[in-house]
C-alpha positions as CSV (number, residue, x, y, z in Angstrom):
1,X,-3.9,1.8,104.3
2,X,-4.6,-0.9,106.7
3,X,-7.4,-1.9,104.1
4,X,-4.7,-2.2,101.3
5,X,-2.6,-4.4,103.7
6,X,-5.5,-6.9,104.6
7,X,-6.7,-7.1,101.2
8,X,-2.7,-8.0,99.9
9,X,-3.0,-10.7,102.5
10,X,-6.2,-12.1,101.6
11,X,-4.9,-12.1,97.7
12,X,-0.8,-13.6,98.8
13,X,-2.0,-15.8,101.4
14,X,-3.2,-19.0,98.7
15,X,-0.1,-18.2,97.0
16,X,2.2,-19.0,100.9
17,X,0.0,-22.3,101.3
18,X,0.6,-23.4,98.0
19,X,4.4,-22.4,98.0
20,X,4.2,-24.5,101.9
21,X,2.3,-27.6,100.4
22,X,4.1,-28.4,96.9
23,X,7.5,-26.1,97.1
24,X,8.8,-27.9,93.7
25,X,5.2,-27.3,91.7
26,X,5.3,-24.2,92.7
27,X,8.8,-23.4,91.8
28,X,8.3,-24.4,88.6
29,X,5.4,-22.7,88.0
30,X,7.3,-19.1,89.1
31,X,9.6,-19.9,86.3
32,X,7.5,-20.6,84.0
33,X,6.0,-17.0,84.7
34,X,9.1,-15.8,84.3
35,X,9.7,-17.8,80.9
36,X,7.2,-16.3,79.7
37,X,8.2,-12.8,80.5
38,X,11.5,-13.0,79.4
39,X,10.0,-14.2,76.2
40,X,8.0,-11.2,76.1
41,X,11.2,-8.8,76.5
42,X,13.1,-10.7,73.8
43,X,10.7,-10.5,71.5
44,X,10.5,-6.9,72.3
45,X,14.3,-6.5,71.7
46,X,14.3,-8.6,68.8
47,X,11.5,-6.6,66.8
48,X,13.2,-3.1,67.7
49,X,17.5,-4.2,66.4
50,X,15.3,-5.6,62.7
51,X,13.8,-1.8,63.1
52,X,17.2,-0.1,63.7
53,X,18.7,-2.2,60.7
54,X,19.1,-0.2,57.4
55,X,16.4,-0.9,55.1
56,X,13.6,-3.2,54.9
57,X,12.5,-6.0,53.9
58,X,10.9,-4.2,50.9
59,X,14.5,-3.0,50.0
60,X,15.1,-6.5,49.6
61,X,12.4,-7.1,47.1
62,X,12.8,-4.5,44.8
63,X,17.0,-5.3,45.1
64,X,15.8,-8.8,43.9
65,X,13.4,-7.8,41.2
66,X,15.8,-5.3,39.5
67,X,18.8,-8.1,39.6
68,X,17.0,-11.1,38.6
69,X,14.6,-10.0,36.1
70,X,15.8,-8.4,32.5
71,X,12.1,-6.4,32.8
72,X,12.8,-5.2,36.1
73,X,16.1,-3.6,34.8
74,X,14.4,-2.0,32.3
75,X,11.6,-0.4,34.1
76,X,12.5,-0.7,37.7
77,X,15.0,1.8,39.4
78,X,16.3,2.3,42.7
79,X,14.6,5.4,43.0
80,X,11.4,3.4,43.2
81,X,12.3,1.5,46.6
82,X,11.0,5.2,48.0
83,X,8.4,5.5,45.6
84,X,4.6,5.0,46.0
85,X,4.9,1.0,45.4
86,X,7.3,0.7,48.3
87,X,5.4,2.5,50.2
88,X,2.0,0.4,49.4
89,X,3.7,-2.4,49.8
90,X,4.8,-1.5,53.4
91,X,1.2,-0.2,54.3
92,X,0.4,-3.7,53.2
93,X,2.9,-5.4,55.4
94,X,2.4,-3.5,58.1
95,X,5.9,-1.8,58.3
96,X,5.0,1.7,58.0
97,X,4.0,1.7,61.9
98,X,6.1,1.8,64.5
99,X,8.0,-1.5,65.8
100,X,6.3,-1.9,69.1
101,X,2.5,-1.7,67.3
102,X,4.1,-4.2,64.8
103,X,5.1,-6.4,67.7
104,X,2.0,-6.5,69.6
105,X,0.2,-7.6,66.8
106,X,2.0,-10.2,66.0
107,X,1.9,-11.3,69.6
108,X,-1.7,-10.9,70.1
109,X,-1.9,-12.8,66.5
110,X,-0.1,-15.7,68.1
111,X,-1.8,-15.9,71.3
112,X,-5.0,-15.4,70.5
113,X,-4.9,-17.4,66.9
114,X,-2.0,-19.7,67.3
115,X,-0.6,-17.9,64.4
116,X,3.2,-17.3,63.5
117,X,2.1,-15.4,60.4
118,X,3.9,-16.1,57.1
119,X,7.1,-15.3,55.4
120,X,7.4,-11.9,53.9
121,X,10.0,-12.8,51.4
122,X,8.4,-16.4,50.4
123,X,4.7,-16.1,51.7
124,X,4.7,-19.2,53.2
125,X,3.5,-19.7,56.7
126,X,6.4,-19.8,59.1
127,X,5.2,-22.4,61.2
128,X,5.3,-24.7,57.9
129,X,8.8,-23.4,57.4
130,X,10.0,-24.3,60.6
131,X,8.4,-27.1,60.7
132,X,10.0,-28.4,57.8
133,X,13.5,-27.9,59.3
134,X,13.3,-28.4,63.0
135,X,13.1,-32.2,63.0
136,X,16.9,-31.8,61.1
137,X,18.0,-29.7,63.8
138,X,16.7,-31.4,66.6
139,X,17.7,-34.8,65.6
140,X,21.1,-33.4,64.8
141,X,21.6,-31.5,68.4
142,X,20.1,-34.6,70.1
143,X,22.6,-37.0,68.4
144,X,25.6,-34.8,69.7
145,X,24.2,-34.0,73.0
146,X,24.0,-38.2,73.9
147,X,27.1,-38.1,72.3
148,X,28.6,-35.8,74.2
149,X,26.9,-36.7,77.4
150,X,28.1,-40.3,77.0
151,X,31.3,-40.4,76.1
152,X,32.2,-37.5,78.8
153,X,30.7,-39.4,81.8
154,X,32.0,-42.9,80.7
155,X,35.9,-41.5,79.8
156,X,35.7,-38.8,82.4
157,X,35.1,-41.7,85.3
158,X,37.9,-43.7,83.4
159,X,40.8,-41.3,83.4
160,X,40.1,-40.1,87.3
161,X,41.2,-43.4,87.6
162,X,44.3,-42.9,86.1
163,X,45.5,-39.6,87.6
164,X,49.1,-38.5,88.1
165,X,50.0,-41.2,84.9
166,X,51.1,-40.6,81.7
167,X,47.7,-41.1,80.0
168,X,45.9,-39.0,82.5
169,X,48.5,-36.3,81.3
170,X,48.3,-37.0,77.7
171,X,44.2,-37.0,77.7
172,X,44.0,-34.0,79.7
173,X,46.5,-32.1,77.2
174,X,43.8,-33.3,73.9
175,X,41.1,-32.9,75.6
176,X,42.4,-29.1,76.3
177,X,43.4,-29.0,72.6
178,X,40.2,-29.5,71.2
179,X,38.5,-27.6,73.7
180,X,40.3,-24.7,72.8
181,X,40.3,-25.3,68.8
182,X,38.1,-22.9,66.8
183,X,34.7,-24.7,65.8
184,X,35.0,-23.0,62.6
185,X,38.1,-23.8,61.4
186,X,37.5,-27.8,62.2
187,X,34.7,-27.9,60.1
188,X,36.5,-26.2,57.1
189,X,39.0,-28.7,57.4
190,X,36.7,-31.9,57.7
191,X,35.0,-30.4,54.6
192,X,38.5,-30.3,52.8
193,X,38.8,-33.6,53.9
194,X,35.8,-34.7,52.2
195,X,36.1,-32.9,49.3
196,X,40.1,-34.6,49.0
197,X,39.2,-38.0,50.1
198,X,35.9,-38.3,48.4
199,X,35.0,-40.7,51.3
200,X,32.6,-38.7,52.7
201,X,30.0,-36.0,50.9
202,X,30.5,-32.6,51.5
203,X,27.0,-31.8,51.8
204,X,25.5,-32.8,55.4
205,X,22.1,-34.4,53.9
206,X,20.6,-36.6,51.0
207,X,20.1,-35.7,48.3
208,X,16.2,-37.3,48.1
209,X,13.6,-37.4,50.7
210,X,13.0,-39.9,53.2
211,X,9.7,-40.9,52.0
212,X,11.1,-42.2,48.6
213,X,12.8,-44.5,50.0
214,X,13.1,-45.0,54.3
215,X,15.7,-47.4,54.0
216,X,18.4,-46.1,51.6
217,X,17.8,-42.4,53.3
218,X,18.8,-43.8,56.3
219,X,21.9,-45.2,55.5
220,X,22.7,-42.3,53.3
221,X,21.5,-40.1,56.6
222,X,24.3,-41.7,58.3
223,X,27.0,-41.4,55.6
224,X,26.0,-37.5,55.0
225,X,25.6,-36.9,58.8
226,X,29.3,-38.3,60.2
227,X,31.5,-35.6,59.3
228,X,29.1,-32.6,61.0
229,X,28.2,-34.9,64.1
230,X,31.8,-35.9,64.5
231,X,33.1,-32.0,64.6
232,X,29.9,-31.4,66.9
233,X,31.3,-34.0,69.0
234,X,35.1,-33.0,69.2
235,X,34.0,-29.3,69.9
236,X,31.9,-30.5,73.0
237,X,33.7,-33.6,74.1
238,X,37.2,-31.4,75.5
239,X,34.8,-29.1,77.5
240,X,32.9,-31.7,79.5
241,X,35.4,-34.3,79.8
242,X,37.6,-31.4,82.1
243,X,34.8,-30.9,83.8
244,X,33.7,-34.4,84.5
245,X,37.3,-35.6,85.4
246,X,37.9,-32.7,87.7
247,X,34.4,-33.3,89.8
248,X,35.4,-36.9,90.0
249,X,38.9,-36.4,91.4
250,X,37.6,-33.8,93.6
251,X,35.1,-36.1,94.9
252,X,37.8,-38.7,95.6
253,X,39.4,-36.8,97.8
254,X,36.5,-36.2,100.3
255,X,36.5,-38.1,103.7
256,X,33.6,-40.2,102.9
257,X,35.6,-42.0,99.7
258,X,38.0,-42.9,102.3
259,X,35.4,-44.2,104.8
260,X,34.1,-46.3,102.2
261,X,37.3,-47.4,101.5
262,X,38.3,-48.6,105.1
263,X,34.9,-50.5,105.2
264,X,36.1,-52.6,102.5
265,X,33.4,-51.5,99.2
266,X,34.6,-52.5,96.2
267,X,36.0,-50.0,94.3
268,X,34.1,-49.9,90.9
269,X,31.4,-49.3,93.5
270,X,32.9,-46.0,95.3
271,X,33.1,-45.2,91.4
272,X,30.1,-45.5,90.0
273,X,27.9,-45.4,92.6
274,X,29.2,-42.9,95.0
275,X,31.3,-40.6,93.8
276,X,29.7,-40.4,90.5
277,X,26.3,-39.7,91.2
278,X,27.7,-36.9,93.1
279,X,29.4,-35.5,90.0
280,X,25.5,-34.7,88.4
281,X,24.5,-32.1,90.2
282,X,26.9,-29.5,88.1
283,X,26.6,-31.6,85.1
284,X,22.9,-31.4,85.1
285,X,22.7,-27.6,85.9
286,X,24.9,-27.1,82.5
287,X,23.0,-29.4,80.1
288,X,20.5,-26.8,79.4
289,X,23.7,-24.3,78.7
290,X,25.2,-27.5,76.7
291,X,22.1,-28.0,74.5
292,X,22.0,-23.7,73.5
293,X,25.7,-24.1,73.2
294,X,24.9,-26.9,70.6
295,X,22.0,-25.0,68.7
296,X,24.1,-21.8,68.3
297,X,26.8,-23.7,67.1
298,X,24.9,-25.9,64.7
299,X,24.1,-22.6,62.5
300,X,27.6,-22.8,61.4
301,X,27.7,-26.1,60.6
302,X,24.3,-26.1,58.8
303,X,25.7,-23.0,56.6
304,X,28.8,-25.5,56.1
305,X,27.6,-28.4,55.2
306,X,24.7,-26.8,53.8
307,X,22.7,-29.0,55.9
308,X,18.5,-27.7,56.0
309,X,18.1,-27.2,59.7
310,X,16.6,-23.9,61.6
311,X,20.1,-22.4,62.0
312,X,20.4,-21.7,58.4
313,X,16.6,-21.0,57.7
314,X,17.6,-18.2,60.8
315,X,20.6,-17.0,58.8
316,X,18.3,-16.6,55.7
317,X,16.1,-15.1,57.3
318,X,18.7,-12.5,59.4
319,X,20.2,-11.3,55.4
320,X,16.4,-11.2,54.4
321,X,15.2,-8.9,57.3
322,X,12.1,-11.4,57.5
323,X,11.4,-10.1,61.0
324,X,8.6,-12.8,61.2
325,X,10.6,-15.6,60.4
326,X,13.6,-14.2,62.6
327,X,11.3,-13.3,65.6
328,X,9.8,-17.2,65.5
329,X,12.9,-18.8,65.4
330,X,14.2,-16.6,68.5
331,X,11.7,-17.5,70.3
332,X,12.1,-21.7,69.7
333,X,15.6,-21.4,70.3
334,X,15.0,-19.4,73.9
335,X,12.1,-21.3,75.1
336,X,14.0,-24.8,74.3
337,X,16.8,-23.0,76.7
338,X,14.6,-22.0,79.3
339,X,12.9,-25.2,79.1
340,X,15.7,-27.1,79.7
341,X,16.6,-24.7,82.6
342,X,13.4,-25.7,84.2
343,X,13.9,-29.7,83.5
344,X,17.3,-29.2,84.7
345,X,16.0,-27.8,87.9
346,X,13.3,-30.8,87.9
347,X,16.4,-33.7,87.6
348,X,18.6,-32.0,90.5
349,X,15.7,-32.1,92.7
350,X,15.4,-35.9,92.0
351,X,18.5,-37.2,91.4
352,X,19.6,-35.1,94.7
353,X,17.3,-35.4,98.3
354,X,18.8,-32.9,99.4
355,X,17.7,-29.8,97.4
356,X,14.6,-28.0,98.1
357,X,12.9,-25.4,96.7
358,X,10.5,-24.4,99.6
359,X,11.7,-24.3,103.6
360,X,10.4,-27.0,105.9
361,X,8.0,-26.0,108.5
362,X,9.8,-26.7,111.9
């Protein structure tokens, strides 16, 4: 026993030094472990719900083949989604085994090969299918998220200003409005108003690709893009504008705002310098919840607007029951999450001295 115990202290004892000599490094490097596990576990979960789903992927095929073509309906029954195609066909995907043995194959095929596999339904390899949509998304999420973050810090700041006045009451009762408005619904009726108006398309992309022409796509970009980033914006600006304004005014209100006051600092100073910079620690804790809350939205408003972005290739995918192409997108989505958990934690401890992650030696 006392052998077990010296040879656990041997093995933890680099870890302590490390943990005493660079407390933030090694944070981060703890939750990037446990990044990875929790990627592990979803996976995991993800690979047995696509197992408990009714039917297969193969159902699918067949479904397809005895709809769409007039010899499939001839010679092609429903009685053959059990037969022995359907089941070679499964052999041949791999389905027939159970969902962990599926799932640790395909994890040991990306590991070790840097492989996402392919498509079942299209054959295509899914990296080259997420590739082809993730700029959209990302450019699209990123666009909101400055946005959002921009327009909430600059009018947040303006109307703690103003509190008490008719403004401040007549902002706060909007910004409420739209918080609590269904996402849904507003981009139905900016679609409407697209389709009525005809100033604005009702499809969120162009209709030709960038390289035929970089200029006109960009300006057509724009013109497509407006309507979807404007409803992006509305639906996050009511949320974080609150919370801005109420950090602010609650920052205003502590003694040191009224110390700085008696010493005579200007007070676009106490503003912005001050009291705002203490309004970032929450903010910047939530940005990694802002930027899922923006992906999970955004696969409404791809299915919308019809706009090519991962959130519909995921919703494809989902009716498809291509567990490949459902597992890879999963995991994008949480790992850009619980990366921007970790950066989050990485800003706090710079823009605020204060906050450690290891304790100080006295």
């Amino acid at each position: 026993m006392k052998t077990l115990k010296k040879l656990v202290f041997l093995l933890a004892k680099p870890i302590f030094l490390f943990r005493k000599k660079a407390p933030l490094l090694s944070y981060i490097m703890g939750r990037i472990l446990v990044m990875m596990a929790m990627l592990f576990l979803l996976g995991f979960a993800v690979f047995g719900l696509m197992a408990l789903a009714p039917g297969d992927i193969v159902n699918q095929v067949m479904i397809q083949q005895i709809m769409s073509s007039a010899e499939g309906r001839a010679n092609v029954t429903r009685n053959d989604l059990t037969g022995e195609w359907a089941e070679a066909m499964r052999k041949e995907l791999g389905l027939d085994q159970p969902f962990y043995v599926q799932y640790f194959k395909w994890l040991r095929q990306v590991v070790v090969h840097r492989d996402l596999g392919v498509s079942l339904i299209s054959r295509a390899p899914v990296s080259f299918l997420l590739g082809s949509r993730l700029w959209n998304s990302v450019l699209l999420n990123l666009i909101s998220l400055v946005l959002i973050t921009l327009f909430s810090f600059l009018l947040g700041v303006y109307f703690s200003t103003k509190a008490g006045t008719k403004t401040d009451v007549a902002v706060s009762f909007f910004a409420l409005a739209l918080h609590a408005f269904p996402g849904i619904l507003l981009l139905i009726l900016l679609q409407l108003f697209a389709f009525l108006s005809g100033l604005f398309p009702v499809t969120a992309y162009p209709p030709f690709p960038f390289h035929y022409a970089p200029g006109k796509f960009v300006f057509s970009y724009a013109h497509h893009i407006f309507l979807p980033l404007l409803a992006a914006f509305l639906g996050g600006i009511g949320g974080t504008l609150r919370i801005v304004r109420a950090m602010m005014l609650d920052q205003l209100g502590q003694p040191y705002i009224t110390s700085l006051r008696s010493r005579g600092i200007a007070e676009w100073r106490i503003y912005l310098v001050h009291a705002f910079r203490n309004t970032l620690n929450p903010f910047i804790t939530g940005s990694a919840n802002m930027l899922a809350g923006l992906f999970s939205g955004s696969l409404i408003l791809e299915i919308i607007f019809a706009y090519p972005g991962i959130g519909r290739l995921m919703y494809e995918a989902v009716l498809q029951q291509d567990v490949n192409l459902v597992l890879a997108n999963m995991m994008f989505i949480s790992s850009l999450v619980l990366v921007g958990m970790v950066i989050s934690d990485i800003c706090l401890a710079l823009a605020d001295p204060r906050i450690r992650y290891g304790k100080d030696e006295k």
